[in-house]
C-alpha positions as CSV (number, residue, x, y, z in Angstrom):
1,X,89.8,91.4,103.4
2,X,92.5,94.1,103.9
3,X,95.3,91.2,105.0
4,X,94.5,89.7,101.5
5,X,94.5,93.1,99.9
6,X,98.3,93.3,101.1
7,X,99.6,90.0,100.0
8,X,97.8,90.8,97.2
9,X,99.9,93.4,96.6
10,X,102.9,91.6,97.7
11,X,102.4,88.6,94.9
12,X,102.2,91.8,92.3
13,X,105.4,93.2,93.5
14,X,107.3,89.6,93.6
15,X,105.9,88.9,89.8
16,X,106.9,92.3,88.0
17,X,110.1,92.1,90.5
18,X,111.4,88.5,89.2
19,X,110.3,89.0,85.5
20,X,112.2,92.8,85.5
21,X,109.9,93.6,82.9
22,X,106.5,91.8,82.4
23,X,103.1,93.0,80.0
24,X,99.9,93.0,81.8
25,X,98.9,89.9,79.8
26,X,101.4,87.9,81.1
27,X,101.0,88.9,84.1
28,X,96.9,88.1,84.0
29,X,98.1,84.7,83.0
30,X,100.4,84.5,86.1
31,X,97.8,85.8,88.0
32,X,95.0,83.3,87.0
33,X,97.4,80.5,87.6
34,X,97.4,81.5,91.3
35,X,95.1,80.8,94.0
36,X,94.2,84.4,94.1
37,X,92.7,84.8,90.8
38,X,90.1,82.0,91.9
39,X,90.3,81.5,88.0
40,X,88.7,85.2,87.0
41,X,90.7,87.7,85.1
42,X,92.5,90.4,86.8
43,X,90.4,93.9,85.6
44,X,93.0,95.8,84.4
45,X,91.3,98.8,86.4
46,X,92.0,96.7,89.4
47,X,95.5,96.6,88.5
48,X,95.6,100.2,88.3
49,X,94.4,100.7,91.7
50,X,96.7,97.8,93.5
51,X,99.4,99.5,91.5
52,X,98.8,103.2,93.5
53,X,98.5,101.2,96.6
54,X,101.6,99.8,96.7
55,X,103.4,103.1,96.1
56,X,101.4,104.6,98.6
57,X,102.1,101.7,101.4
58,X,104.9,100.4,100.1
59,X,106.9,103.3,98.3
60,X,107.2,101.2,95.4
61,X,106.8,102.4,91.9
62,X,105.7,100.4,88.7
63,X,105.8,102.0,85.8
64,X,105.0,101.4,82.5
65,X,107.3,101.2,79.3
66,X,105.4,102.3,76.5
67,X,107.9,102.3,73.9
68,X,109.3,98.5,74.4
69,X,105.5,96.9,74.4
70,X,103.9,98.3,77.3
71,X,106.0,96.4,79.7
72,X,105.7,97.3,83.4
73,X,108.6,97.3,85.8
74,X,109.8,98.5,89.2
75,X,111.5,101.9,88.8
76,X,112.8,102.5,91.9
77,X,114.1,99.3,93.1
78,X,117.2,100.6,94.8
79,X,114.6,101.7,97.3
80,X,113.2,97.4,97.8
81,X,116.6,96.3,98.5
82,X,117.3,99.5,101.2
83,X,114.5,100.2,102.5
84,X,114.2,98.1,105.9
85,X,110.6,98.7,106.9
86,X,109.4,98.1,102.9
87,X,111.6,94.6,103.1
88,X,110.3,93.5,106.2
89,X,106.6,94.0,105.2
90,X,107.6,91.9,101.9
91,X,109.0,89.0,103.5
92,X,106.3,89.1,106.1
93,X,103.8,88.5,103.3
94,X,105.8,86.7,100.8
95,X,106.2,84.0,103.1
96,X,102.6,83.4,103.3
97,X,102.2,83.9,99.6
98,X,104.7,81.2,99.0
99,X,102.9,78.7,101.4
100,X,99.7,79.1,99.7
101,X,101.4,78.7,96.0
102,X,103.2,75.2,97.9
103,X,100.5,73.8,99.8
104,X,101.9,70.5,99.6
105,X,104.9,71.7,101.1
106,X,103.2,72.8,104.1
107,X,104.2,70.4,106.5
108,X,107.7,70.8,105.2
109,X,108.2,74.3,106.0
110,X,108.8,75.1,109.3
111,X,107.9,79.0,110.5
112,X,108.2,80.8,114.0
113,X,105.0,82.0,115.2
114,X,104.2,85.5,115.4
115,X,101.7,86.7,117.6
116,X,101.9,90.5,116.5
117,X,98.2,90.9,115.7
118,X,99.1,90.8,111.8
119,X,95.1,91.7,111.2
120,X,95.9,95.4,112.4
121,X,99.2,96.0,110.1
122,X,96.7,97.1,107.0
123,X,94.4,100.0,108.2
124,X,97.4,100.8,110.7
125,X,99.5,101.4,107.5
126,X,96.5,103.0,105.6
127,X,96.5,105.5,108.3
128,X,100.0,106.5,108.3
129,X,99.3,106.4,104.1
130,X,96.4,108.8,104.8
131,X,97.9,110.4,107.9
132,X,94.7,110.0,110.4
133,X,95.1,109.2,113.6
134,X,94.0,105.7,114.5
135,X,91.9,105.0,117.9
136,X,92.9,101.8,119.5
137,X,91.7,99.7,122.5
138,X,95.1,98.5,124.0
139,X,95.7,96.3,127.2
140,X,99.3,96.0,129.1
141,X,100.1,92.7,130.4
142,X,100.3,94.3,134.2
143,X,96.8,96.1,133.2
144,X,93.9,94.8,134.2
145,X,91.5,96.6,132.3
146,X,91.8,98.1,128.6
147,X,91.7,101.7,127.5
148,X,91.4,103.7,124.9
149,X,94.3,105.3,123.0
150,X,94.1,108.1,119.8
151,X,97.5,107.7,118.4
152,X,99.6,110.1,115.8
153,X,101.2,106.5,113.6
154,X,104.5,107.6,112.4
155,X,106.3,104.4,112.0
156,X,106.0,100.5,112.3
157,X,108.8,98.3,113.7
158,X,109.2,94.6,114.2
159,X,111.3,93.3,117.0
160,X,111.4,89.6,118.8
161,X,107.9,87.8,116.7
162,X,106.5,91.5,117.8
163,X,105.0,94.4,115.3
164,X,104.8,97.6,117.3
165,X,103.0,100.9,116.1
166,X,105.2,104.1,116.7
167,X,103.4,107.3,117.3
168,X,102.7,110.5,119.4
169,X,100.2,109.6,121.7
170,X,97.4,112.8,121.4
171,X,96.6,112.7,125.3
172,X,99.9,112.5,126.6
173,X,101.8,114.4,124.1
174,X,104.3,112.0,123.7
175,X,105.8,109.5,121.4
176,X,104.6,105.8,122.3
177,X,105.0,102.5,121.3
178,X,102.5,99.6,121.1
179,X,102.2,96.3,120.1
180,X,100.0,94.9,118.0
181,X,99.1,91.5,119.5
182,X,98.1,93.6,122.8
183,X,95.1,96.0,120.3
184,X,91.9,94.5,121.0
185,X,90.0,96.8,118.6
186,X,91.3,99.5,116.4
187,X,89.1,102.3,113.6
188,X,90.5,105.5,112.4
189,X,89.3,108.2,113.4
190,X,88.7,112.0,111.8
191,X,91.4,113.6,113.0
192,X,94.5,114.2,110.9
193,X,97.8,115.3,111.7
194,X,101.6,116.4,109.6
195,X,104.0,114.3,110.4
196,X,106.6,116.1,112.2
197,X,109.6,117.3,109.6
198,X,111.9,116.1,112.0
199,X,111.2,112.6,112.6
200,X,113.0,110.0,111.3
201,X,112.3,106.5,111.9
202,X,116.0,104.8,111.3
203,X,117.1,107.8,113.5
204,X,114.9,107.2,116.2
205,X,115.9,103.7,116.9
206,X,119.6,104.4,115.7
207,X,120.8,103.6,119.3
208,X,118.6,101.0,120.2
209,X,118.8,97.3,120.2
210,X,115.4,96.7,119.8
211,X,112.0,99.2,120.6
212,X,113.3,100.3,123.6
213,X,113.7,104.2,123.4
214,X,114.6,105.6,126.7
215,X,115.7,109.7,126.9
216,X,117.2,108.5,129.9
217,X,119.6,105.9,129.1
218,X,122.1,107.8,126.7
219,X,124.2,105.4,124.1
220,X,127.4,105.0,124.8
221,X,130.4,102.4,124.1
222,X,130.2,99.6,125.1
223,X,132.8,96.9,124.9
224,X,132.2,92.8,125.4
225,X,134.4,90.1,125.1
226,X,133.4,87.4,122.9
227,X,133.9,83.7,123.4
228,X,135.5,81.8,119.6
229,X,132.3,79.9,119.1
230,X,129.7,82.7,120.1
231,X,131.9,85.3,118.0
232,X,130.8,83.5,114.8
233,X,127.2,83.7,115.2
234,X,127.8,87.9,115.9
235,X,129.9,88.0,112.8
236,X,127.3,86.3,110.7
237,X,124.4,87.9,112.5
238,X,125.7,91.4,114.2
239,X,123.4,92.5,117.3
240,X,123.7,96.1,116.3
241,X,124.9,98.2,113.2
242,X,127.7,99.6,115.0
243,X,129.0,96.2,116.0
244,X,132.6,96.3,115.3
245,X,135.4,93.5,116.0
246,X,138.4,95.7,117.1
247,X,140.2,92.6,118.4
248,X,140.9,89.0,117.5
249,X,142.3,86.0,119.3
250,X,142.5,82.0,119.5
251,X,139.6,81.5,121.8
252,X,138.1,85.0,121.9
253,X,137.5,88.0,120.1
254,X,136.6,91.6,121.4
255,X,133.4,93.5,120.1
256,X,132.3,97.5,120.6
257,X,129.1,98.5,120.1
258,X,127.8,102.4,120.2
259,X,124.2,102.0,121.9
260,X,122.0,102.7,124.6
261,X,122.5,100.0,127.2
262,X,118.8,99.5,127.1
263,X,116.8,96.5,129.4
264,X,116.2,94.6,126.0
265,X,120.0,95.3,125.3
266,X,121.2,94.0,128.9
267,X,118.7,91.0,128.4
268,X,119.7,90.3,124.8
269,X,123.5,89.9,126.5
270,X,122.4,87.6,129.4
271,X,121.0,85.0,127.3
272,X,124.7,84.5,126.1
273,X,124.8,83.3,129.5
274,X,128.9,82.8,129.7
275,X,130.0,83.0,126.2
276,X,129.6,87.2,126.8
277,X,131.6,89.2,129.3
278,X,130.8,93.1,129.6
279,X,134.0,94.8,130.1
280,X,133.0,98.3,130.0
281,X,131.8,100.8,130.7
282,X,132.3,99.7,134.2
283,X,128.7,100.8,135.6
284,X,126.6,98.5,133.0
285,X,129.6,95.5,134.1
286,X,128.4,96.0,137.3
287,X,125.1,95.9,136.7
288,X,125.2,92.9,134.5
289,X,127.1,91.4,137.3
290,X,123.9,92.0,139.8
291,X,121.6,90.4,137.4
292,X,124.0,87.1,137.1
293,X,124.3,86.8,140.5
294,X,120.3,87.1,140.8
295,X,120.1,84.1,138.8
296,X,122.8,82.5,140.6
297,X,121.0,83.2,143.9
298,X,117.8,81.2,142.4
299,X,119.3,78.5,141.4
300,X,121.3,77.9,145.0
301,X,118.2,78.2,146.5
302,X,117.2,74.6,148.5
């Protein structure tokens, strides 16, 4: 029910998003034409409420025009193109909105599976809305048992087919990550918190290449060397925001990146397998070098 709620929400952002301006009528009619509706109005109380939602989840804001025919719009949509975490959440939903408006394109639409334990994103995110902590039954792959976890959810983040949940864990203190296709069970619980002032969740993960926040590993330059057919697929599709090209040649190009030469980072690298060289600094080289000759060492083995 709440995963419907949310694409719910979702078709009612791409409607009044694509029209610009849309009246609640024609947006009843759109809304009767889809498989939604299951051919009952749309209460316009109902639209009241989904419209509070998605400001509250979402951070978007439809307002109404009153003086050009009660039209209803997106005010802030600056803030749907920028904002990274709102995006994501769209597209994760949209895609599944679109698939059940196409059903006969089905088998003509091919889609990664995600595994991230989707079911949980909705009373996750109504917790961080609401801001309760949420108690959740969570299980490592090198546990053997589950346990119990009451966790402070600042932020959500997706990373490799994986949604994680970012928060301050309330036994240990500290701030955690956890994924969501490892939650076995998950309720909120009475217990509220304030989100600390100075937490940001771009700043957090401004370093990283991926969920990997370690106090220990401090970011740093880092400089690779780039083979000419890898280079365009980093151009394109940069590993990092502070991916820069500071050199260009026939057959290579040279790439710096300002980041925290995180596991996740060193393994992102190695699946270039020879098409990336790490040229400094000369401690991760090194260490890259140990890894590749690992891998070496397994596959001479008779």
């Amino acid at each position: 029910m709440a995963k419907n709620l949310i694409n719910r929400y979702v078709w009612l952002i791409e409607i009044i998003n694509r029209a610009e301006s849309i009246t609640f009528e024609e947006i009843n009619r759109k809304w009767l034409e889809s498989d939604w509706s299951e051919k009952k109005d749309l209460p316009l109380r109902t639209f009241h409420h989904h419209r509070k939602a998605i400001a509250d989840i979402f951070g978007i804001d439809i307002e109404c025009d009153k003086h050009n025919g009660n039209v209803y719009y997106i005010e802030n949509k600056d803030d749907l193109k920028n904002g990274a975490l709102s995006t994501s959440l769209l597209n994760t939903f949209a895609v599944n909105n679109l698939l059940n408006e196409s059903q006969n394109l089905k088998s003509r639409i091919l889609f990664e599976n995600i595994p991230s334990g989707q079911r949980f994103l909705s009373p996750i995110l109504e917790a961080m809305r609401d801001n309760c902590c949420i108690e959740i039954t969570y299980q490592t792959f090198d546990s053997d048992m589950p346990f119990l976890v009451v966790l402070e959810p600042y932020c959500l983040k997706i990373f490799k087919k994986r949604w994680y949940v970012v928060g301050k864990n309330r036994y240990t203190k500290e701030l955690r990550k956890y994924a969501l296709d490892r939650i076995q069970k998950i309720q909120t619980v009475a217990k509220p918190f304030t989100l600390p002032k100075t937490f940001d969740a771009e700043e957090h993960f401004q370093n990283s290449f991926g969920i990997m926040v370690d106090p220990n590993i401090q970011p740093c330059e880092i400089i690779v060397k780039v083979s000419e057919k890898r280079r365009k697929y980093l151009q394109t599709l940069p590993l990092h925001h502070s991916q820069q090209e500071i050199e260009s040649h026939p057959t290579y190009s040279i790439f710096s990146f300002y980041i925290a030469p995180t596991p996740d980072f060193k393994q992102e690298l190695l699946s270039y397998s020879d098409e990336i060289e790490v040229l400094s600094p000369i401690p991760f080289r090194n260490e890259m070098a140990q890894t590749a000759g690992k891998v070496k060492n397994i596959y001479n083995k008779k």
